[in-house]
C-alpha positions in Angstrom: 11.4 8.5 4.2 11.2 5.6 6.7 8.0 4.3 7.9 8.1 1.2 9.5 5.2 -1.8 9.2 3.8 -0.7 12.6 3.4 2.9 11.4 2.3 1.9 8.0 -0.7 -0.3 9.9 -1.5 2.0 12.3 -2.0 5.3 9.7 -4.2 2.3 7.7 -6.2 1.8 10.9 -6.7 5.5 11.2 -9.0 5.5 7.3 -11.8 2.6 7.9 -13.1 2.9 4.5 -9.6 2.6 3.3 -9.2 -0.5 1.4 -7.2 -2.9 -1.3 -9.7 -1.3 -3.7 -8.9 2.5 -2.7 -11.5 4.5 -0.6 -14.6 2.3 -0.2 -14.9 -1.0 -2.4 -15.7 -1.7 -6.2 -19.1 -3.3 -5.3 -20.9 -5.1 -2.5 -19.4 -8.2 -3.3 -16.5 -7.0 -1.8 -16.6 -6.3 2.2 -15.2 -3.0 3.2 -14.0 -4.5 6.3 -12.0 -7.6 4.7 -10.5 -5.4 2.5 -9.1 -2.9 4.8 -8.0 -5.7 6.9 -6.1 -7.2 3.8 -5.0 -3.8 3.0 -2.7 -3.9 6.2 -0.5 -6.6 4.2 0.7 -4.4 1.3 3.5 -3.1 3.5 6.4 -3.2 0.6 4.0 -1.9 -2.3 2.8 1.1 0.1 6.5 1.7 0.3 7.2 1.3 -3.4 4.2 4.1 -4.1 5.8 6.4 -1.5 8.6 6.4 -3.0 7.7 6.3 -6.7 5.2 9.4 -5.8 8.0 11.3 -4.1 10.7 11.1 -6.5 8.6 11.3 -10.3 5.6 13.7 -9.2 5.2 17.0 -7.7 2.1 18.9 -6.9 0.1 20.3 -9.6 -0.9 24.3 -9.7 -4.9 22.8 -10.3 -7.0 19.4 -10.8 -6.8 18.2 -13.9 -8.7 15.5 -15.8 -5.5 13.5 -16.6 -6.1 9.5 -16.5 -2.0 10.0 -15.5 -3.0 11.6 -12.2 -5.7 8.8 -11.4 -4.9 6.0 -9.2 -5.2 3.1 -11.2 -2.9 4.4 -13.9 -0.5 5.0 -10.9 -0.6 1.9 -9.5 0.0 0.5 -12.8 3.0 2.8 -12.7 4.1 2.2 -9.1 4.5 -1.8 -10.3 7.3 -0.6 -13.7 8.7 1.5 -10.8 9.6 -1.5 -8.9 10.7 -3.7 -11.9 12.8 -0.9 -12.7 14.4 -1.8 -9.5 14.7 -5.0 -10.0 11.7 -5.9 -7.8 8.6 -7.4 -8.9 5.5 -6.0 -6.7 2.1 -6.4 -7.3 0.3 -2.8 -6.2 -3.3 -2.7 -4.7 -4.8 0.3 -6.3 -5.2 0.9 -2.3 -1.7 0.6 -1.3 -1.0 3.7 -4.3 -3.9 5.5 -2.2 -2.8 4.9 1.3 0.6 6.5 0.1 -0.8 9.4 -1.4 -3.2 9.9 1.9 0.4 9.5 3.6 2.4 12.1 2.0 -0.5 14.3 2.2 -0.6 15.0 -1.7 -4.3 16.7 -2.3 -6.7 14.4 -4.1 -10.2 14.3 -5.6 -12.6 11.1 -4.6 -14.0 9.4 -7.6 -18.5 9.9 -7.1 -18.7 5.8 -8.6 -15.6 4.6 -7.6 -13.5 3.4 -5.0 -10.3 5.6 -6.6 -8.8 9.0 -6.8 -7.3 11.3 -9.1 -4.4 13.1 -7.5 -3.4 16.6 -8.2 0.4 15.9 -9.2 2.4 15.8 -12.4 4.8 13.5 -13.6 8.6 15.7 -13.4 10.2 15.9 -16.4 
């Protein structure tokens, strides 16, 4: 998969409440705007999550309440995936979103936060 910065920023541009925090912010100290701006600089971890969610997950038969499936936990995982390559990468939580929105990988929005569970299993 290649997706260049330009088309990286411009799918960002295309989800306003998309942010460094995931889909909205943590709290209202944060600024839904600022963050989606500053989201549009996480180029190489967006990349890093693409990949990492394309070559150790697949798609789920049903949701399941599995903290491995949430975003955080992924982003967490996203970051060993790059240091298994050699690359140390910090990961938004957002930049692990905006590649899931990307790939088009079915998700459930958390009600209080800002992150989603995805419906994908690690491959064994």
């Amino acid at each position: 998969m290649t997706v260049t910065e330009n088309e990286f920023k411009t799918f960002v541009d295309k989800y306003p409440n998309l942010t460094t925090h995931g889909i909205g912010v943590v709290d209202r100290t944060y600024s839904v705007g600022a963050e989606h701006a500053n989201l549009r600089s996480y180029y190489y971890a967006f990349l890093v999550s693409c990949h990492m969610l394309q070559k150790c997950y697949e798609i789920r038969s049903r949701f399941k309440n599995d903290r491995n499936a949430h975003s955080h936990e992924l982003k967490h995982r996203a970051e060993d995936y790059a240091k298994e390559g050699g690359q140390n990468v910090y990961v938004p939580e957002g930049a692990l979103v905006a590649a899931a929105l990307y790939l088009q990988l079915p998700y459930k929005k958390s009600k209080k936060t800002p992150s989603v569970t995805l419906k994908v299993k690690e491959i064994s």
